[in-house]
Structure formats: structure tokens, C-alpha cells
C-alpha positions in Angstrom: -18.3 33.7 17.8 -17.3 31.4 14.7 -13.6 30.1 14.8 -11.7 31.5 11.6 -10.7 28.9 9.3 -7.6 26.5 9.9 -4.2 27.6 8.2 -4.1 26.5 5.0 -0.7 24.1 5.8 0.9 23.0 8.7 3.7 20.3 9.7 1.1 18.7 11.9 -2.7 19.1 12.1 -4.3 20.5 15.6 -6.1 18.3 18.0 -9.8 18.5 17.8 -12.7 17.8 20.5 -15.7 16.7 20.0 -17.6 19.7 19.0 -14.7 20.7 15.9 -13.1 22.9 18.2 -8.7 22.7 19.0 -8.7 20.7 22.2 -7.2 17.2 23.7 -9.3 15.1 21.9 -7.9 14.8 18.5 -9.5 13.6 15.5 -6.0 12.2 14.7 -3.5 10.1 17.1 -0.2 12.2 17.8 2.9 11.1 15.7 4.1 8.2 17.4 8.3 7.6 18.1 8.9 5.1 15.9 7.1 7.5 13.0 8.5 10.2 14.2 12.4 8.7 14.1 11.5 7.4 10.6 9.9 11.4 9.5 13.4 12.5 11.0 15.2 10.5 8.6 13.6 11.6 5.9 14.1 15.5 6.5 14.5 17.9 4.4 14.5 15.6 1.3 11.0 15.0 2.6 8.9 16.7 5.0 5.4 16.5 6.1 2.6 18.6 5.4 -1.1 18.6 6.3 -3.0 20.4 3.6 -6.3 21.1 4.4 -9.1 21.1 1.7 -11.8 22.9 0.5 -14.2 20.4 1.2 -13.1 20.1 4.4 -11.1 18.2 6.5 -7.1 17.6 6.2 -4.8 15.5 4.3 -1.5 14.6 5.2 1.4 14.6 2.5 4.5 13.8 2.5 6.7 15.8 0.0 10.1 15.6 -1.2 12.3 15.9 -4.5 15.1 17.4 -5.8 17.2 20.6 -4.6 15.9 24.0 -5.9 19.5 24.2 -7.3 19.5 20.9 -8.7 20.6 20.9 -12.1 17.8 19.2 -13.6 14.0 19.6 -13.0 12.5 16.3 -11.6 11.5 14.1 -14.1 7.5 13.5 -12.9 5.8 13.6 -9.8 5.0 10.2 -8.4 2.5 9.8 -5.7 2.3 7.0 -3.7 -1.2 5.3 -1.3 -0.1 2.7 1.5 -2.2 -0.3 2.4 -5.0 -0.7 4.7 -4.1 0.2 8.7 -0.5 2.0 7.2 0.5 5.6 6.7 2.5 7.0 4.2 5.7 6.8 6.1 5.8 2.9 4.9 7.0 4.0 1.5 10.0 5.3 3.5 12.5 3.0 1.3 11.1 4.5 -2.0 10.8 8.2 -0.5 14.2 7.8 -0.3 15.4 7.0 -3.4 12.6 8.4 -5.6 13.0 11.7 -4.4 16.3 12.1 -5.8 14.9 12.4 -9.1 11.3 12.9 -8.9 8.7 15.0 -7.3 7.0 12.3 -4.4 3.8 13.1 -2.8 3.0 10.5 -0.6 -0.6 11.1 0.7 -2.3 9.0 4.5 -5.0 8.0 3.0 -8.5 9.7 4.9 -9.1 8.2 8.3 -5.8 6.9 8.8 -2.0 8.6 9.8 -2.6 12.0 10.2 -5.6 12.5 7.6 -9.1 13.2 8.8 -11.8 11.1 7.7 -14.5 12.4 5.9 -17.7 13.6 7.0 -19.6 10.9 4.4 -21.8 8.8 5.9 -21.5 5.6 4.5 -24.0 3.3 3.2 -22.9 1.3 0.3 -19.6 0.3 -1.0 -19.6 3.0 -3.5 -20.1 5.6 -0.9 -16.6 3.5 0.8 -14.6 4.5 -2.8 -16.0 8.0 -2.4 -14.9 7.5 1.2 -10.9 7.0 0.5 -10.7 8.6 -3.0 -12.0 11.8 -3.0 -10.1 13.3 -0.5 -7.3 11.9 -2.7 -8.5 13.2 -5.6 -8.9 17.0 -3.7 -6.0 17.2 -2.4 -4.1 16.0 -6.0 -6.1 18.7 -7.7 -4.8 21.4 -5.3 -1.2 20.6 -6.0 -0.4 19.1 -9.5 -2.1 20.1 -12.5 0.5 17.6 -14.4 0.6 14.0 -15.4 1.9 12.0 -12.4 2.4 8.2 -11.9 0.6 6.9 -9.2 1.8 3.9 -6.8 -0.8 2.4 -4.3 -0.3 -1.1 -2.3 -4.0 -3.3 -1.4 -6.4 -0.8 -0.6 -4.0 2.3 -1.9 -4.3 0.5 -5.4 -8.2 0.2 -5.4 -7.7 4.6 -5.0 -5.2 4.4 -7.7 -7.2 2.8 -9.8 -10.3 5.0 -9.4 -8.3 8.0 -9.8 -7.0 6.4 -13.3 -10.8 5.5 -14.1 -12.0 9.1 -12.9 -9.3 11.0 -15.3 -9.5 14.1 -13.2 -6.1 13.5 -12.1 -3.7 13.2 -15.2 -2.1 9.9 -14.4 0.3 9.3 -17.0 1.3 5.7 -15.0 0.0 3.5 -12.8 1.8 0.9 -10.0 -0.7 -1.8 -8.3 0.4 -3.6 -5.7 -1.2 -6.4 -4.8 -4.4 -4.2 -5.2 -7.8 -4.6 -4.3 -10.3 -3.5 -6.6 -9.3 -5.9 -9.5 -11.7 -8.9 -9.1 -14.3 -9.9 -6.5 -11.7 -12.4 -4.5 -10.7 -12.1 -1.0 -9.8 -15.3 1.1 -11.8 -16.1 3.9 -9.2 -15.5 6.4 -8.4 -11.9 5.6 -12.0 -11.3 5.8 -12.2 -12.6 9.4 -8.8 -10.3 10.3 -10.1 -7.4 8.8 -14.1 -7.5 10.3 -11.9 -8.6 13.5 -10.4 -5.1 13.5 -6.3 -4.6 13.6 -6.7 -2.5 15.5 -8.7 -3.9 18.5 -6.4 -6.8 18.0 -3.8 -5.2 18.0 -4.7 -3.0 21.4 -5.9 -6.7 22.9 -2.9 -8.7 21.9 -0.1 -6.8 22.1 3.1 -6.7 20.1 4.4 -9.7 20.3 1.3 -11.9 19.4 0.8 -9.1 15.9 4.4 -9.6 15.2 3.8 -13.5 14.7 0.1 -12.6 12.9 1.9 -10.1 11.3 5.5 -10.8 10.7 8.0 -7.7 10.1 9.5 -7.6 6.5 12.5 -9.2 6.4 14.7 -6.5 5.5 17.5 -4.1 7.4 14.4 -1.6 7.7 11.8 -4.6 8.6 11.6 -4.6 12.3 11.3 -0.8 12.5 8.7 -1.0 9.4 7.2 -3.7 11.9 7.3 -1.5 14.6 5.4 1.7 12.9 2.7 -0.7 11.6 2.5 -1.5 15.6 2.1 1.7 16.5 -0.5 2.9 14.0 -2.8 -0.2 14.6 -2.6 -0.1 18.5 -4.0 3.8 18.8 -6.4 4.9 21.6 -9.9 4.6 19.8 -8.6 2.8 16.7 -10.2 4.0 13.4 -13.2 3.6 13.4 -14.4 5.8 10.4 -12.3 4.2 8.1 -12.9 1.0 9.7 -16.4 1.0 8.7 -15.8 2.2 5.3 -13.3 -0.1 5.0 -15.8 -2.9 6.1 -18.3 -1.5 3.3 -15.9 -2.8 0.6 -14.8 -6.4 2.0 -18.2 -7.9 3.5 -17.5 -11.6 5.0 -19.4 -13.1 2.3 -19.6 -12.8 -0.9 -17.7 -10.5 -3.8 -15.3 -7.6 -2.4 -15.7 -4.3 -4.3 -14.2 -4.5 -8.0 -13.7 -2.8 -10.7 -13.4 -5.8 -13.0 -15.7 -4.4 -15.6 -13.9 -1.6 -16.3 -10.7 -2.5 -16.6 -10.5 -2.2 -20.4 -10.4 1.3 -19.7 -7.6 2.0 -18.4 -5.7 2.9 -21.1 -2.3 3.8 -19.0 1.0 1.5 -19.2 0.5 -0.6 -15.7 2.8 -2.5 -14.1 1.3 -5.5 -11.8 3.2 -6.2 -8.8 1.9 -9.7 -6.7 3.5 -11.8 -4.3 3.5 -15.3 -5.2 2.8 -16.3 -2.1 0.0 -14.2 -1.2 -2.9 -15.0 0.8 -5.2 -12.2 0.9 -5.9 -11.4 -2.5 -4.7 -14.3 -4.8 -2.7 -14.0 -8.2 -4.9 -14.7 -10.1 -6.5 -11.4 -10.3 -3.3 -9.7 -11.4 -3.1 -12.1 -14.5 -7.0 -11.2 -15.7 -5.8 -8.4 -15.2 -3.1 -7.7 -17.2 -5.1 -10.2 -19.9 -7.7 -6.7 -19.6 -5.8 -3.7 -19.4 -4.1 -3.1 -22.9 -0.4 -2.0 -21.6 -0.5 -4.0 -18.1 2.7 -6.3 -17.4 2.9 -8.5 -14.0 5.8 -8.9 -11.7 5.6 -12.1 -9.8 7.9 -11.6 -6.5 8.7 -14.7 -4.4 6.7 -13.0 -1.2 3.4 -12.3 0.7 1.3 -9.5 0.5 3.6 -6.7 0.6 6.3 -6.7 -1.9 7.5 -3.4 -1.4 8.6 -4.6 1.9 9.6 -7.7 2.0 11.6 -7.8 -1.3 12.3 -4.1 -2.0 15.5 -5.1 -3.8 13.7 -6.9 -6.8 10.8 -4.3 -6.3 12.4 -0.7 -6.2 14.8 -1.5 -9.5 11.8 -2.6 -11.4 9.6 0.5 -10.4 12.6 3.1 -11.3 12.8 1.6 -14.3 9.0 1.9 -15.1 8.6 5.2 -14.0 11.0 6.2 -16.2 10.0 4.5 -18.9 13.1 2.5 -19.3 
């Protein structure tokens, strides 16, 4: 007898077992504490949701916005793709204070958080983009038929920027932070971290050695930010299917997956945003860049790879500001 299909949302997805059937084994860790305290926070402004697709498979969202009975509608939907190893719950700080004024959809991107990975096997890099973006691209298309702006951080800007090269999804605006998918450079040791695997090390090592490799932001929120990132890496199994797609786009040697080329076509206002003192994708791809796309503008934040963590005070004002066209 065939199972009937899933529910069409949930708060949290079922666990699966090997043969697609609800069971122990899941396809996706459970919600860890530290998430979990951090989801708690958020609620009701936002609340998670696992939408699954008709494609197949599950994405996880988290949505938020204004009241019902606020007095004005939002003014755009702004959705927002975390880095490589993350979940959507690191945009917690922006969540926050977007979702005041705005619609947020902030998606796990497939095969990590709570999203299923997709059943692509894949051989080339281009089959990795398909990998991460159309999921992304499904799941848009089921709930906003709008513009939206669209923020993604490292390998949530090299989505964001297919999605804005695709046009399928209307993005009106688009936020890279320190993105991949800008120019063939990656340094050498963020290759050797990456094809080392998080999330082994992170199971191998413990927290206190990923805490020095991977210091918390230095914020009031930092050491709890620190602790989720903890938590995702060091699951039972790790990740492997995004792993390996992951792997696809950053080989040791040689050019990481870009989009250089194409640049000229995004058309969109952009806004650049690059630590100065980063050391996995350098600078210098955000200024050719901006010298490519014809309404692109770089902020330079004295930081590392994440700016929306470590200096969210000289980040979030910024963003509001562009969003809103200010």
C-alpha cells in the first residue's frame, strides 16, 4: 500500500528511514537547544515552516512580518540564504528587525537545517547550482509571485545571484555578502577546511578547538550565534549530500564556480557587502564586481567573513536603508 502524500506544511518535517518511509532515521537532524531557544525568541513574529514541494522534498522557511492589524501593508518581502554549514536561524538579528516592516522569508538552504537535499545526483558544478538553487527557486515560486529583495551570505549569495540571473523569481534587489559566485578566487586554506569537512571536524574536535578555528562574532548574540553554528556542524552523519555538492563548486585546485561572465546582467541595484579582512574569498572580487554590474555599490566593513555577524551595527543600518530604497 503507497503512503499518501506528506501534508502540505508543517512546523517541523517527519523523520524518515532509509526506504522514504516516517521512522527514527531522519533525513534531517532534530532541532537542536540552542536553535530551538533562538526559534522561541523569534515567535510569533516569526515562525517556522517546512513547505514541501512539488518536486519533492521539503524546504524549511522561516516567516515573519507585520500584524494582520497593522496599519500598513509590509513594504516588500525580503528573503534571506545563510552561508555554507548555517541555517536560517543565523539571520536571527535581521529577522528581528526586518520583520517589523517587511514580509521575511528566510529559507535552509537544501541539505542543510531542516531542508532535504535533493534527489540530483551530482556530477559537475552546474548540476551543484541546480543542487542549492532550485529548491530555492520552487519554493519562492510557491509563495510570492511579487518582487522581493533577496539577501544571501557566501554560498547563499552564489543562490541569490542565480536566482537574479534566472529571472523566474522577480527580484527587485539584491544583498551579497561576501558571496561566492563572483570570480574564480578562493584561498588555499578555505579550500583545505571545506574538502576537510566542518562537520567531521567539528564532530572530531569538539567545541572548544572550532571555537578558536571558528571564533564566535563578537557581539551580545555572538557566543550563542557560536553556539548554533556548533550544533549544526557537529550532527550525527554530518551532511553529506550537500557536502558533495558543495565540493563540486570549490575543487582544491583551480577556479571556484563563477558567474563572472555574466555579471553585466544583472540589471538590479546591488549592494556589496565584504569584510576587509577577509580570508576566504578576497575583496577584490567585490570591487570587479561592482566595476560589472551597472547599479552595484560596495560596503567595506572592518571584519572577516561574516559581516552580518560580527559588525551587525554598521551592517543592519545600511541594509534597511537599501531595502528601502533610502
Amino acid at each position: 500500500m503507497s503512503r499518501p502524500p506528506p501534508p502540505r506544511r508543517s512546523a517541523l518535517p517527519p523523520r524518515w528511514d532509509a526506504s522514504g518511509r516516517p521512522g527514527a532515521l531522519g533525513a534531517t537532524p532534530p532541532v537542536g537547544p540552542v536553535e530551538t531557544a533562538l526559534l522561541a525568541q523569534l515567535a510569533p513574529a516569526v515562525l517556522p515552516q517546512v513547505h514541501w514541494l512539488p518536486g519533492g522534498g521539503a524546504v524549511r522557511i522561516l516567516e515573519g512580518g507585520p500584524p494582520a492589524d497593522a496599519p500598513e501593508a509590509p513594504r516588500s518581502t525580503v528573503v534571506w540564504l545563510h552561508g555554507r554549514g548555517q541555517s536560517a536561524t543565523h539571520w536571527f538579528p535581521y529577522l528581528t528587525a526586518l520583520a517589523r516592516h517587511h514580509r521575511v522569508l528566510a529559507l535552509d538552504l537544501p541539505g542543510f537545517g531542516q531542508s532535504t537535499a535533493p534527489e540530483l545526483r551530482v556530477r559537475s558544478a552546474e548540476d551543484a547550482v541546480r543542487f542549492f538553487t532550485d529548491p530555492v527557486e520552487e519554493a519562492l515560486g510557491m509563495l510570492e509571485s511579487g518582487p522581493v529583495a533577496v539577501v544571501g551570505h557566501s554560498l547563499g549569495g552564489l543562490v541569490a545571484l542565480e536566482l537574479a540571473l534566472r529571472g523566474s523569481v522577480k527580484v527587485e534587489r539584491l544583498v551579497l555578502v561576501d558571496a561566492m559566485g563572483l570570480g574564480p578566487e578562493m584561498t588555499r586554506a578555505s579550500r583545505l577546511f571545506f574538502r576537510a569537512g566542518p562537520e567531521r571536524l567539528a564532530r572530531n574536535l569538539g567545541p572548544w578547538a572550532m571555537a578558536r578555528m571558528l571564533p564566535p562574532p563578537p557581539t551580545p548574540l555572538g557566543e550563542r550565534l557560536g553556539a548554533l553554528g556548533y550544533e549544526l556542524l557537529e550532527v550525527r552523519g554530518g551532511r553529506p549530500e550537500a557536502a558533495q555538492a558543495f565540493n563540486a563548486l570549490v575543487p582544491l585546485t583551480g577556479p571556484v564556480f563563477h558567474r563572472l561572465e555574466r555579471l553585466g546582467e544583472v540589471k538590479q541595484p546591488v549592494l556589496l557587502v565584504w569584510g576587509e579582512r577577509e580570508e576566504t574569498l578576497p575583496i577584490a572580487l567585490a570591487d570587479e564586481a561592482a566595476r560589472r554590474m551597472p547599479q552595484a555599490r560596495v560596503l567595506r566593513v572592518d571584519c572577516g567573513h561574516s559581516p552580518h555577524l560580527e559588525r551587525p551595527d554598521r551592517v543592519l543600518p545600511e541594509l534597511k536603508a537599501f531595502l528601502d530604497n533610502e
